[in-house]
C-alpha positions in Angstrom: 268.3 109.5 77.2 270.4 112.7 77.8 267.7 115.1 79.9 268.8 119.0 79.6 267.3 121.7 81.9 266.2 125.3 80.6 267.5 128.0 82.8 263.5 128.2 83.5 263.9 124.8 85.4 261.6 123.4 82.4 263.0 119.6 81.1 264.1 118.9 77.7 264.2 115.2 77.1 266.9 114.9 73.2 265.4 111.7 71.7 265.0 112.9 68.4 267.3 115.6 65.7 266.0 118.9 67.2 266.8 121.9 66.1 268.0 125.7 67.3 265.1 127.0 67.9 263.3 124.2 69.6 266.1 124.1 72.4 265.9 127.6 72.9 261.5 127.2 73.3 262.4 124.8 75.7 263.9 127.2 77.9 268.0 126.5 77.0 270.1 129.7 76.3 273.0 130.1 73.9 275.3 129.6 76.3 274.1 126.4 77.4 273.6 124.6 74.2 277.1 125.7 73.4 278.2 124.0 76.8 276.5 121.4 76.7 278.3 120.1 72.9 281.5 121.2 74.6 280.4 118.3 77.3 279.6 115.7 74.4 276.1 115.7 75.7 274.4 117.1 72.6 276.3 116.6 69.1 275.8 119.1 65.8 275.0 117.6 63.2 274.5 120.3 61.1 273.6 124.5 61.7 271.4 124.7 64.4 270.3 120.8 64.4 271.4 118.7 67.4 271.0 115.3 68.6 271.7 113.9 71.7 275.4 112.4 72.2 274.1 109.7 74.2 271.6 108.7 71.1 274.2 108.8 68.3 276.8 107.0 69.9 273.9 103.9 70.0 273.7 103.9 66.7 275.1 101.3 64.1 277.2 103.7 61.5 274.5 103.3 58.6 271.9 104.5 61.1 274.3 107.4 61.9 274.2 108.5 58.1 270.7 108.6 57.8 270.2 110.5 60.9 272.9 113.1 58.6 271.2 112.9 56.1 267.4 113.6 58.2 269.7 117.0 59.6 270.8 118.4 56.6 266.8 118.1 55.4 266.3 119.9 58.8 268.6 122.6 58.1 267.8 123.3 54.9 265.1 124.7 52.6 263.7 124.3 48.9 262.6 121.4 47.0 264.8 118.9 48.3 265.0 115.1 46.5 267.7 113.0 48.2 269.7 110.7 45.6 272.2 108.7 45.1 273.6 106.9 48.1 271.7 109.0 50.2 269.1 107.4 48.8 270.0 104.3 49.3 270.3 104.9 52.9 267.0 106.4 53.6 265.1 103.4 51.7 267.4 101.0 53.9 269.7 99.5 51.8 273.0 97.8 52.2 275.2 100.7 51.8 278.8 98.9 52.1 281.6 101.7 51.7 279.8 103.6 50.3 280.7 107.7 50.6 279.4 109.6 53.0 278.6 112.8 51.0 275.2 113.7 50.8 273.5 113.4 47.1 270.7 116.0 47.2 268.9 117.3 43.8 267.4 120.4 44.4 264.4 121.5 42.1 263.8 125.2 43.4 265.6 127.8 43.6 266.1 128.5 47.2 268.0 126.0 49.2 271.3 125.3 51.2 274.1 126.9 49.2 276.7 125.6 47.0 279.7 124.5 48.4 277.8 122.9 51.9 280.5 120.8 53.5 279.7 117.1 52.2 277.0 118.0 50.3 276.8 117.0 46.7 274.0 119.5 44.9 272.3 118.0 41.5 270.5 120.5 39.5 269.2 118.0 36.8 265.4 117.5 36.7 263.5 114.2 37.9 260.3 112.5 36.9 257.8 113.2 39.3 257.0 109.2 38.6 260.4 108.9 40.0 260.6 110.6 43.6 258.6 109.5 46.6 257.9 110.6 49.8 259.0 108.7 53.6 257.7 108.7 56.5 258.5 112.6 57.9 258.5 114.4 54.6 261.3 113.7 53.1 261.1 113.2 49.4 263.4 110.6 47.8 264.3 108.8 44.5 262.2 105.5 44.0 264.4 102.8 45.1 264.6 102.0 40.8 266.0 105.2 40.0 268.6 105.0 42.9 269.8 102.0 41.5 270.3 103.8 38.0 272.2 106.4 40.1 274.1 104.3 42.0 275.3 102.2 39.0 276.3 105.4 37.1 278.6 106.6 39.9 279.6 104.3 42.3 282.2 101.3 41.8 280.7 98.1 40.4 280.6 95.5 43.6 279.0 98.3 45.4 276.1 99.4 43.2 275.6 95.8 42.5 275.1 95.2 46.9 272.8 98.4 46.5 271.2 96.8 43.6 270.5 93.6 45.2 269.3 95.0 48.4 266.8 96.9 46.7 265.4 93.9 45.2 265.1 92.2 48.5 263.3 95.5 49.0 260.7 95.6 46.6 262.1 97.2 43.5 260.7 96.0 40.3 264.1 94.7 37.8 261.8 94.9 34.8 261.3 99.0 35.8 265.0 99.5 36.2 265.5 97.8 32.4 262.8 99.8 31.0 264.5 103.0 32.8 268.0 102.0 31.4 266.7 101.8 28.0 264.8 105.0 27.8 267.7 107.0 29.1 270.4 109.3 27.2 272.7 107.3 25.6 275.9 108.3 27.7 279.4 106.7 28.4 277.7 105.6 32.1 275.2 103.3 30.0 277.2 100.1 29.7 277.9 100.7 33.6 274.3 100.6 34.2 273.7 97.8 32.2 276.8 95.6 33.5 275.1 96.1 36.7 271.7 95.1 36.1 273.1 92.1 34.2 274.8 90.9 37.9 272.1 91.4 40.4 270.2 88.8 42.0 267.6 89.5 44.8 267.9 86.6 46.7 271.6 87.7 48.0 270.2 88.9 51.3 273.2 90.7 52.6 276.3 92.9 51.2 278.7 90.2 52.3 276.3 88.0 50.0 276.6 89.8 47.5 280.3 90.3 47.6 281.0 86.8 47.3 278.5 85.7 44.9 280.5 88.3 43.0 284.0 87.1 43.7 282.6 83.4 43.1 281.5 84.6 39.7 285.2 86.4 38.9 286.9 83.1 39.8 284.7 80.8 37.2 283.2 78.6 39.7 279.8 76.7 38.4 277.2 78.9 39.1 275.9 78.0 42.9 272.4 77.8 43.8 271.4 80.9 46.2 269.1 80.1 49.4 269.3 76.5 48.8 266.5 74.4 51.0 267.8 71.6 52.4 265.7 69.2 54.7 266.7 67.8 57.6 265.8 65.5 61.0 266.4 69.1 62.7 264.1 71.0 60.3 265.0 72.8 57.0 268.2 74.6 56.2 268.8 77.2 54.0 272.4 77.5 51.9 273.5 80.5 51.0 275.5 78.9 48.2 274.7 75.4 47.5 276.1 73.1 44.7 274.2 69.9 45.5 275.4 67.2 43.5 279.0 67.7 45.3 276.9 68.3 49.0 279.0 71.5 48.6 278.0 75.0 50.9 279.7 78.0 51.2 278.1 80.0 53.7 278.6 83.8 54.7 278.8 85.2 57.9 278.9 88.8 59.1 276.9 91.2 61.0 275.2 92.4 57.8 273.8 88.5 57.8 271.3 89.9 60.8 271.1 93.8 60.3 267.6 93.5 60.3 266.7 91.3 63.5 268.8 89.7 65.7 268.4 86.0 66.0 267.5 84.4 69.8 269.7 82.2 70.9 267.8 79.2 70.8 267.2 80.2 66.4 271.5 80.3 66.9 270.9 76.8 68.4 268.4 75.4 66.3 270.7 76.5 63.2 273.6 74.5 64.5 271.4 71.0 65.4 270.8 71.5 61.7 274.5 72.0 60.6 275.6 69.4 62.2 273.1 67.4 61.0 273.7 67.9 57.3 277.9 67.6 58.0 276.1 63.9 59.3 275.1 63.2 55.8 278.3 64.1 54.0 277.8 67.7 53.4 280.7 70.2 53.8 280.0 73.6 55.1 282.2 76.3 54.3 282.4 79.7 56.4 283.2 82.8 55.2 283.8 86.3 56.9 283.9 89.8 56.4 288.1 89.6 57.0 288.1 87.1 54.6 286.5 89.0 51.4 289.4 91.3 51.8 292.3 88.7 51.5 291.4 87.7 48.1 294.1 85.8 47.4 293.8 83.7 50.2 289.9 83.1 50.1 290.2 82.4 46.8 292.8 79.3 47.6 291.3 78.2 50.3 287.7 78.0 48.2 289.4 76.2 45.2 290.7 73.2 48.1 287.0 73.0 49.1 285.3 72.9 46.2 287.9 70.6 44.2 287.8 68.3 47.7 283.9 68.2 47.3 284.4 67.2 43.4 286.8 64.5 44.2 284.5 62.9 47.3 280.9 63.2 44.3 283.2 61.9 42.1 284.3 58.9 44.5 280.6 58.4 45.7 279.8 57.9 42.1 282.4 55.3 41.4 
């Protein structure tokens, strides 16, 4: 990690945000923190609250937002309740495309001031029942009332990966209905509620989520999600599964492993297994983060499949 040196020869090991003042107790002068940005070893992220260059550049891009988000807490004062996508990112969820302003509500008076670059301020109130606190401080819608948030502002696919994620997560469905049905009556209900009608927890990546979507749009039998099949190799599970055709569609992206990063022998192990159920008559079917974006074409090429699979059941049934 990037090492700076105070002009009293004391170290100052940037491992962490740090701010202003904390460089300048560790010995650094102006000119030096200014110099040493210029030289892309310290980044800004916001007034007077620095990281080290070497650190963000390490980072995958939704780690980089939340470190954005921890900076403008850093810089700022008041009452601060992060909302919204922000959120969403500091309670871990699959943020895909999401923007990258900064959703803040602030319930005190004092505070950063309007008009912050990539700031969004909210003045409305909050339940208490509704914010909780992370590790460091930071105070933050529940993961419920993010949902609610998200769905009233945010395109549908994308509140619904946000939704989902924060199932996987914990949040209680039930709370977010109860929620929805207590609140104003406003033109963003029905968006709300068309959300919570499509989520499904067991979606365990954006990507997931995405198709399950696009699957649903195009009217194909609903699949079953995380689908256990047993083999001679040990158990596999489907993303999508229609069983009675021995039918998978399965998505692959980085999102699949955000969280930990399979060994290679687990790699291996998942592939004995693959080839093991192709073996039996099953058809796997791969689908990638490129592919969600040609919609046309995924959507032709996913037709063939499944029709092929219908035509082989149907032939194994004669």
């Amino acid at each position: 990690m990037d090492e700076l040196i105070g002009s009293s020869g004391q170290k100052c090991r940037i491992d962490r945000i740090v701010s202003y003042n904390e460089l300048r107790m560790h010995g650094l002068e102006e000119r030096q923190i200014a110099a040493a940005v210029r030289g892309k070893i310290l980044r800004r992220l916001r007034r007077s609250v620095y990281i080290s260059e070497e650190y963000w550049q390490a980072q995958k891009p939704w780690d980089q937002h939340v470190l954005l988000v921890q900076a403008h807490r850093a810089a700022s004062s008041g009452d601060l309740v992060y909302s919204h996508a922000s959120a969403a990112r500091l309670w871990g969820l699959h943020v895909w495309n999401a923007p990258e302003q900064i959703h803040v509500i602030q319930r005190g008076r004092r505070g950063e001031k309007p008009g912050a670059t990539g700031v969004v301020r909210h003045t409305h109130s909050v339940p208490n029942e509704d914010v909780e606190t992370l590790a460091g401080g930071i105070r933050v819608t529940s993961r419920e009332r993010t949902v609610l948030d998200c769905a009233r502002t945010l395109p549908f696919e994308l509140a619904v990966v946000i939704a989902d994620s924060a199932l996987q997560r914990g949040a209680s469905l039930e709370q977010m209905h109860q929620m929805a049905d207590g609140a104003p009556k406003s033109r963003f209900i029905t968006r709300v509620r068309q959300v919570l009608a499509a989520v499904d927890g067991r979606s365990e990546s954006a990507g997931e989520t995405r198709l399950r979507l696009k699957l649903r749009a195009w009217n194909f039998p609903r699949p079953v999600l995380q689908h256990e099949i047993r083999t001679a190799e040990g158990t596999y599970r489907a993303d999508f599964a229609w069983p009675e055709l021995k039918l998978i569609f399965e998505f692959d992206g980085e999102g699949k492993y955000r969280d930990a990063q399979p060994t290679d022998q687990v790699l291996l192990d998942e592939r004995k297994r693959e080839t093991r159920l192709m073996e039996d008559g099953w058809t796997i079917v791969r689908v990638r983060w490129s592919h969600l974006d040609d919609e046309a074409g995924l959507k032709q090429r996913l037709v063939r499949k499944f029709n092929e699979a219908f035509r082989n059941a149907a032939g194994r049934a004669a």
